[in-house]
Backbone as a ProteinNet text record, in pm:
[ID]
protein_1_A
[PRIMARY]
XXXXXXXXXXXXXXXXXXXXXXXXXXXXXXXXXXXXXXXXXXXXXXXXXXXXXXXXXXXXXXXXXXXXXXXXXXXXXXXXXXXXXXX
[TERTIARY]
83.7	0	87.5	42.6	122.4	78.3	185	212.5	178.9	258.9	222.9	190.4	115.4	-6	54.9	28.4	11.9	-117.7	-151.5	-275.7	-286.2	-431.7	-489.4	-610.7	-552.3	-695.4	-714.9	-875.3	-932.7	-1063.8	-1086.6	-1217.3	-1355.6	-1435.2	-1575.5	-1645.3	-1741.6	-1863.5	-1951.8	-2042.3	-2092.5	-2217.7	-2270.2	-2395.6	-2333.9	-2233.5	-2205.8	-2146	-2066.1	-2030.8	-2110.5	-2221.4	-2278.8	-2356.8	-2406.3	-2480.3	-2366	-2278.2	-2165.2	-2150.2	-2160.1	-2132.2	-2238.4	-2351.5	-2484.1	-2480.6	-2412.4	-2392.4	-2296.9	-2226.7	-2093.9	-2136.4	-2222.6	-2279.3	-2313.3	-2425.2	-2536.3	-2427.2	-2299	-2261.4	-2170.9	-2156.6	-2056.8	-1911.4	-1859.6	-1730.7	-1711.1	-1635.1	-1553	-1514.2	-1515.2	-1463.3	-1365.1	-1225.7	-1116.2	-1091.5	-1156.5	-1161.3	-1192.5	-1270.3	-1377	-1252.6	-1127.6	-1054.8	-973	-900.8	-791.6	-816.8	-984.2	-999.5	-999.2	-1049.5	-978.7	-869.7	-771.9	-656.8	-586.6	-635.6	-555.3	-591.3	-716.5	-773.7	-690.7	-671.9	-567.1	-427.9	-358.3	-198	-230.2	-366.2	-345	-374.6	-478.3	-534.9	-392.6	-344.7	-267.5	-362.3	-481.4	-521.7	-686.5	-773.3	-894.3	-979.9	-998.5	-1112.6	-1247.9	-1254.4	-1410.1	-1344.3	-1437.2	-1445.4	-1490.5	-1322.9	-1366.3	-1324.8	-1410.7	-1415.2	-1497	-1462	-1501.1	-1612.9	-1752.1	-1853.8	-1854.4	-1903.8	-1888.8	-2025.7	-2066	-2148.4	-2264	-2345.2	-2486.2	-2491.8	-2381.2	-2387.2	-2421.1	-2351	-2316.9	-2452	-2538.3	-2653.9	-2760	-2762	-2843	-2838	-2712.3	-2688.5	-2682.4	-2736.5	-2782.7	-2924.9	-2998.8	-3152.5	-3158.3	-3103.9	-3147.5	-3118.9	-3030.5	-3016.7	-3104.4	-3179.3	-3291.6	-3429.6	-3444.3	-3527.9	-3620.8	-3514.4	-3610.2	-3572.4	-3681.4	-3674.8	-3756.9	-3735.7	-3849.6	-3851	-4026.6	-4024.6	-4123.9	-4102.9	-4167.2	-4259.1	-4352.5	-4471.2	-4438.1	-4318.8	-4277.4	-4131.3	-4125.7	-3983.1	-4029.5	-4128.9	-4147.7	-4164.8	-4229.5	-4173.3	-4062.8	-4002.7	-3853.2	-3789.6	-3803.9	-3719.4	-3768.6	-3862	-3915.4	-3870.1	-3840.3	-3785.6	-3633.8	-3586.6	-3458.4	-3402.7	-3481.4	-3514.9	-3495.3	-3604.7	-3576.5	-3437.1	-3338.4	-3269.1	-3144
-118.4	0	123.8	221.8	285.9	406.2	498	557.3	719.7	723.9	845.8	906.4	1053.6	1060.6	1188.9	1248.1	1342.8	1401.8	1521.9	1577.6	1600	1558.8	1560.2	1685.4	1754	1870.4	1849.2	1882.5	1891.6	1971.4	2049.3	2125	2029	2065.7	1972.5	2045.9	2067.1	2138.5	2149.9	2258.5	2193.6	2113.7	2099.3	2047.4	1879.8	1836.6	1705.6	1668.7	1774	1738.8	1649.6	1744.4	1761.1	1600.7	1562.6	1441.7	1322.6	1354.3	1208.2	1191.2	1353.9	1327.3	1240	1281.5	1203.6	1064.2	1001.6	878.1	779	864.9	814.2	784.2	921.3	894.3	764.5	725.4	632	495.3	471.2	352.2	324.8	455.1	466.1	492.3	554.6	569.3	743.3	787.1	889.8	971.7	1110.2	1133.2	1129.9	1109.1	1050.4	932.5	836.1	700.9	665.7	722.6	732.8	727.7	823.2	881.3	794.3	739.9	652.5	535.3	475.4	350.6	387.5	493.7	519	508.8	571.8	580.6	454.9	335.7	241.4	115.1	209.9	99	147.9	252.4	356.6	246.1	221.5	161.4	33.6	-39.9	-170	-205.2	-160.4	-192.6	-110.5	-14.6	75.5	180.4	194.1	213.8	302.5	392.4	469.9	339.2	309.5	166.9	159.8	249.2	283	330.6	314.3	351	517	584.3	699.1	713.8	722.9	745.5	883.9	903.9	1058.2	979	1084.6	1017.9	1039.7	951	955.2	1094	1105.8	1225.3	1162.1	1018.9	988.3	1026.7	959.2	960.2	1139.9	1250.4	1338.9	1423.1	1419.3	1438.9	1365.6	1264.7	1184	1268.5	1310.9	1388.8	1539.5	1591.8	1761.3	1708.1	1605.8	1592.8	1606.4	1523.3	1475.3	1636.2	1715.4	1776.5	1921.2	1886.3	1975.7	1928	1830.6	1738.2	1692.2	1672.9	1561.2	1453.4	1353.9	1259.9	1116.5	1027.3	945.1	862	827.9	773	665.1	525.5	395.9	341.8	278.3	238.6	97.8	10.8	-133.2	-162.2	-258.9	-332.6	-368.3	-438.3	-404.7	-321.4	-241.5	-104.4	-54.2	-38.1	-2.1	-90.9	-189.7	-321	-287.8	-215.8	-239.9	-130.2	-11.6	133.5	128.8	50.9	-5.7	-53.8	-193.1	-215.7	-150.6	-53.2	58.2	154.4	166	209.1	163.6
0	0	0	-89.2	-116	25	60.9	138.9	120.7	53.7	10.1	-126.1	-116.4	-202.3	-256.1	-406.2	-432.1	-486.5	-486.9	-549.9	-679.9	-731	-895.3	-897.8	-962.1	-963.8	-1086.9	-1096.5	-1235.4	-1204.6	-1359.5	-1347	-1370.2	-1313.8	-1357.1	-1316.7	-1432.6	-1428.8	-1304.2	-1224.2	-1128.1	-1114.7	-1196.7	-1248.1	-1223.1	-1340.8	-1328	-1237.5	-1165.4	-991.9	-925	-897.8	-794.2	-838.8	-988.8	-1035.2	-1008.4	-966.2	-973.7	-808.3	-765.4	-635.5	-525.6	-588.8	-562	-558.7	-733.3	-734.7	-639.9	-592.8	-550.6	-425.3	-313.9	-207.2	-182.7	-283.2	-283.4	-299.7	-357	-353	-223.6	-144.3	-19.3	-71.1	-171.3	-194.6	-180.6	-169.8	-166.4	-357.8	-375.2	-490.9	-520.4	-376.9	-397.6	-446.9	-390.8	-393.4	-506.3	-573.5	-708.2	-845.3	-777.3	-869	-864.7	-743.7	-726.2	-803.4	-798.5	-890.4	-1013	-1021.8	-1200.1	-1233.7	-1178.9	-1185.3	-1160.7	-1072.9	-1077.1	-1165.3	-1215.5	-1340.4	-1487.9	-1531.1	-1593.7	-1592.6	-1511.1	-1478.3	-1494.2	-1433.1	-1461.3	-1637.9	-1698.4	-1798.3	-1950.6	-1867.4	-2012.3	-2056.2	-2015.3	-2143.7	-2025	-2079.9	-2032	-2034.1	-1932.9	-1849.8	-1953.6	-2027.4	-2141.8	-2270	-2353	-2475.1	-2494.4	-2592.4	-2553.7	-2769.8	-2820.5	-2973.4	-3055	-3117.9	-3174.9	-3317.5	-3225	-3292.6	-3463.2	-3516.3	-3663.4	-3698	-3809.5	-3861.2	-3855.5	-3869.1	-3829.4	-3656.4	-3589.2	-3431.2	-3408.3	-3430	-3440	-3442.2	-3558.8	-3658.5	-3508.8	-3458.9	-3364.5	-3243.9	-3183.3	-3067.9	-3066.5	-3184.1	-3232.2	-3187.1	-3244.7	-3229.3	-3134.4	-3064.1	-2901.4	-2807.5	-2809.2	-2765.6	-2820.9	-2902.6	-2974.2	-2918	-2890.3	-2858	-2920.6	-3071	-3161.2	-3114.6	-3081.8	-2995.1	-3074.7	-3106	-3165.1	-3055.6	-3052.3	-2917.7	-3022.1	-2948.2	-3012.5	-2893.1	-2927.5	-2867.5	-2785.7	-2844.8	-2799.1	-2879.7	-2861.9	-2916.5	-3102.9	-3095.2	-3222.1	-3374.2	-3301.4	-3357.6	-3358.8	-3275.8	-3300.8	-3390.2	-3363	-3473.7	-3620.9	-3643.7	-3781.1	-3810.9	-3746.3	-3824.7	-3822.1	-3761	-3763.4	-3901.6	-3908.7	-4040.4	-4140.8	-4148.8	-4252.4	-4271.3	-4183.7	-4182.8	-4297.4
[MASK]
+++++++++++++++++++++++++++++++++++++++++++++++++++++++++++++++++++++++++++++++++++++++

């Protein structure tokens, strides 16, 4: 166990703060703690623990809607499968 510690600052919005800090409450961890497992998931793996990719121009075009709030909303699974389909 390592001994000693140095400090990581970073900016974060306070909105998504405050929504992570919530989450974090609710599982009993700390936003230190939160960070350290990132970070020691970071050294073990090589590599960012998730998939972090630069959305292509349909993804892109999908997340202007959504944030416009064109939204298509489907009635069941079937429906969705069939406009899928069409795609």
């Amino acid at each position: 166990m390592e001994m000693k510690t140095k400090v990581v600052r970073a900016r974060v919005g306070p909105t998504v703060k405050k929504r992570a800090e919530k989450v974090l409450a609710e599982i009993g961890i700390s936003p230190s703690e939160a960070i350290n497992v990132f970070y020691k998931r970071i050294a073990v793996e090589g590599a960012i623990p998730f998939s972090l990719k630069v959305p292509n121009a349909t993804s892109r075009r999908a997340i202007a809607d959504i944030q416009k709030g064109k939204v298509r909303e489907f009635k069941n699974f079937d429906e969705f499968a069939a406009h899928i389909r069409t795609l």
